[in-house]
C-alpha positions as a printed Julia matrix, in Angstrom:
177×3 Matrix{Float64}:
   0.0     0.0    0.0
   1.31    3.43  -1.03
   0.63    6.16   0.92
   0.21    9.71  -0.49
   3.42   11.06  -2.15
   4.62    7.5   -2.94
   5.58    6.56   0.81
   4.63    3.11   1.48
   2.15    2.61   4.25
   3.24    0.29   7.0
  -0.47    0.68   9.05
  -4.29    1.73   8.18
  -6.33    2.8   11.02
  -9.94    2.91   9.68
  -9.04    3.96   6.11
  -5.68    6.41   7.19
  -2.34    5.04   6.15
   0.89    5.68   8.69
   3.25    5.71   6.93
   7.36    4.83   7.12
   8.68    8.13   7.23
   6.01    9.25  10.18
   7.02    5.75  11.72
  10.57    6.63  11.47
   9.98   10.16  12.38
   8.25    8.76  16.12
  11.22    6.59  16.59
  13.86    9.4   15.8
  11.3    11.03  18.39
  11.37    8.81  21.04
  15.33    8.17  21.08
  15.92   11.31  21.18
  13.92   11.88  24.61
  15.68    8.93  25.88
  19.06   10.11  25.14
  17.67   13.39  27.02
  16.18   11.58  29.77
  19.19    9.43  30.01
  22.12   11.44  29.02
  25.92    9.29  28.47
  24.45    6.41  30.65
  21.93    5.1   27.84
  22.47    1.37  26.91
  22.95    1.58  23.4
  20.68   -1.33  22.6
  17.94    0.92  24.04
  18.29    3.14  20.87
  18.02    0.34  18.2
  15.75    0.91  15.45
  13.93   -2.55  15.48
  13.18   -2.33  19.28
  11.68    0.97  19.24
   9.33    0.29  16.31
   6.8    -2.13  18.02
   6.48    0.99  21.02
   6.42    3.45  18.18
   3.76    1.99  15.89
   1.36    1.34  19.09
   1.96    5.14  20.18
   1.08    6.48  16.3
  -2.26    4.54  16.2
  -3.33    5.47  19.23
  -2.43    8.9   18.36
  -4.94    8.7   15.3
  -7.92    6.51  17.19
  -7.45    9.94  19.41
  -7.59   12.29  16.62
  -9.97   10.72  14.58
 -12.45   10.4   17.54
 -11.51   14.55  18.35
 -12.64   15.05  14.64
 -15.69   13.13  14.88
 -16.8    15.29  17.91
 -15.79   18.61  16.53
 -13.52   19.65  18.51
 -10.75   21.78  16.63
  -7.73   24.05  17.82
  -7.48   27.32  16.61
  -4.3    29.33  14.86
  -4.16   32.07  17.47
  -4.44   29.66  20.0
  -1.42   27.64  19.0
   0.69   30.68  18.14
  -0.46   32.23  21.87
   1.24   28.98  23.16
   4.1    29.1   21.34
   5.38   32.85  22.23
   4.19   32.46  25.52
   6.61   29.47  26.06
   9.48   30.31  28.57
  12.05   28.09  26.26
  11.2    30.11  22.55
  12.01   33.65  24.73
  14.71   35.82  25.44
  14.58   37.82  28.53
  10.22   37.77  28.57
  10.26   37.94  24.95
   9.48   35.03  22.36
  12.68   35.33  19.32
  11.48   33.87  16.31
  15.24   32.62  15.98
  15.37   31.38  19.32
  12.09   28.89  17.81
  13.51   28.02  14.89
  16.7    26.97  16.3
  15.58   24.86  19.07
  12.96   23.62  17.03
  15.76   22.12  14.17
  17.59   20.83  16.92
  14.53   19.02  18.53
  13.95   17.74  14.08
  11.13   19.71  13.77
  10.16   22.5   10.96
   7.85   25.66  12.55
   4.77   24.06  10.41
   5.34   20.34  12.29
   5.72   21.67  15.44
   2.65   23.5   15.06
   1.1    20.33  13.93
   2.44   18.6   16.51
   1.24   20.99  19.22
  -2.03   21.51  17.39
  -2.78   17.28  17.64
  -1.12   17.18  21.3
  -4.03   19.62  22.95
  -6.63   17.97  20.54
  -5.94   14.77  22.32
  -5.8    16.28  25.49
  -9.12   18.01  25.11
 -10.52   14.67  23.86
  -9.21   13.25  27.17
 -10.55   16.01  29.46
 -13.76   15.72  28.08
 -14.15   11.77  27.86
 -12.52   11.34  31.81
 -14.38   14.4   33.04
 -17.89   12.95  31.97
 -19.91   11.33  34.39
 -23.0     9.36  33.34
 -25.08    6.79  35.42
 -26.81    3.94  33.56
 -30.57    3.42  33.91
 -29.12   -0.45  36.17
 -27.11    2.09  38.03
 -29.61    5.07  38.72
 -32.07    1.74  39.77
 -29.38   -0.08  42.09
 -28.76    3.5   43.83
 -32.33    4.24  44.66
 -33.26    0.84  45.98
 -29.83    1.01  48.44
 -30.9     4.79  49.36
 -34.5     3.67  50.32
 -33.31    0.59  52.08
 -34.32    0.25  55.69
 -32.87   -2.63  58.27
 -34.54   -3.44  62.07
 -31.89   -3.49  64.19
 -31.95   -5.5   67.92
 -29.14   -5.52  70.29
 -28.75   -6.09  73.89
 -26.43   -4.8   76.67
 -24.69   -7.14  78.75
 -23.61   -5.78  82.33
 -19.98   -6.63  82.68
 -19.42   -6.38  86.34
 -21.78   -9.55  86.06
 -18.89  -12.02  84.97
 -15.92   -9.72  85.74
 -15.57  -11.55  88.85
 -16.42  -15.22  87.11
 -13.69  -14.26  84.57
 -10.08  -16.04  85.07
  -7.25  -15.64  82.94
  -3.96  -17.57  83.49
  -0.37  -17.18  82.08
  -1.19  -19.98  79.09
C-alpha cells in the first residue's frame, strides 16, 4: 500500500495510512527523549531501530484513534491559540520575549520545521481536550440510577442487647497460658 506522495504505508487505522517516514519520524522522536532523559548512561541497545518500532507503531495509532475520535466530535484548535502557546513558552524567549530565531533553532535541533511543530502541538491539545472531556464525563446507567435508589431507600430493624460486665468480671479467670 502506497501512501500519499509514494511513501509506502506500514499501518491503516480505519481507512488512514501511517506511513514509514512518520514511523521513522516517532522513533527518531522517542530516542531522542531517551538520550535526554538518560544522558551518556543510555544502553545503546535501548536506541536500536527494530526495538523501538513495536512501542512506536502502538503510540502512532493510538495517536490517530485519538484524533480521529476529536474530529468526529468537533472539537478543533485554533491558529491564534497555538501561536499564543508558542510565544508564551518560557524556552522560545529571550529575557520575557518570544525570538522567532530562538524557535527556529531549538525547534531544528529538537527535528522539527515551525509548520510540524505546530502540527504537533495543534494534535497534542486535541488529544488532550478529547481526554478532558471523555474522563471528566460522568453518566449513570438506567441499572445504576435503579441499584442506587433501591440502596438509598433501604431500611434494616436493628436489635441488640447490653450485657452488664461487672456480672462475669468476677467469674472471669485468665492464666499465664
Amino acid at each position: 500500500i502506497l501512501a500519499p506522495g509514494g511513501v509506502p504505508s506500514i499501518a491503516e487505522v480505519n481507512g488512514e495510512p501511517i506511513n514509514a517516514n512518520e514511523l521513522q519520524q516517532q522513533i527518531n522522536l522517542q530516542k531522542r527523549r531517551l538520550m535526554m532523559s538518560m544522558g551518556q548512561d543510555i544502553d545503546p541497545s535501548l536506541l536500536d531501530d527494530q526495538i523501538m518500532a513495536g512501542p512506536a507503531l502502538d503510540y502512532l495509532v493510538q495517536k490517530m484513534l485519538l484524533l480521529q475520535s476529536a474530529a468526529n466530535y468537533g472539537m478543533a484548535v485554533s491558529e491564534q491559540r497555538i501561536t499564543d502557546l508558542i510565544v508564551t513558552m518560557p524556552a522560545f524567549q529571550i529575557e520575557g520575549q518570544f525570538d522567532p530565531q530562538r524557535f527556529r533553532a531549538l525547534l531544528s535541533d529538537q527535528g522539527y520545521t515551525p509548520t510540524g511543530f505546530k502540527q504537533a502541538l495543534r494534535e497534542d491539545l486535541l488529544m488532550t481536550q478529547l481526554r478532558s472531556g471523555v474522563s471528566g464525563a460522568e453518566f449513570t446507567t438506567p441499572q445504576e440510577l435503579a441499584t442506587m435508589a433501591i440502596l438509598r431507600e433501604e431500611q434494616r430493624d436493628i436489635r441488640y442487647l447490653t450485657v452488664p460486665i461487672e456480672r462475669f468480671k468476677d467469674a472471669a479467670t485468665v492464666s499465664e497460658e
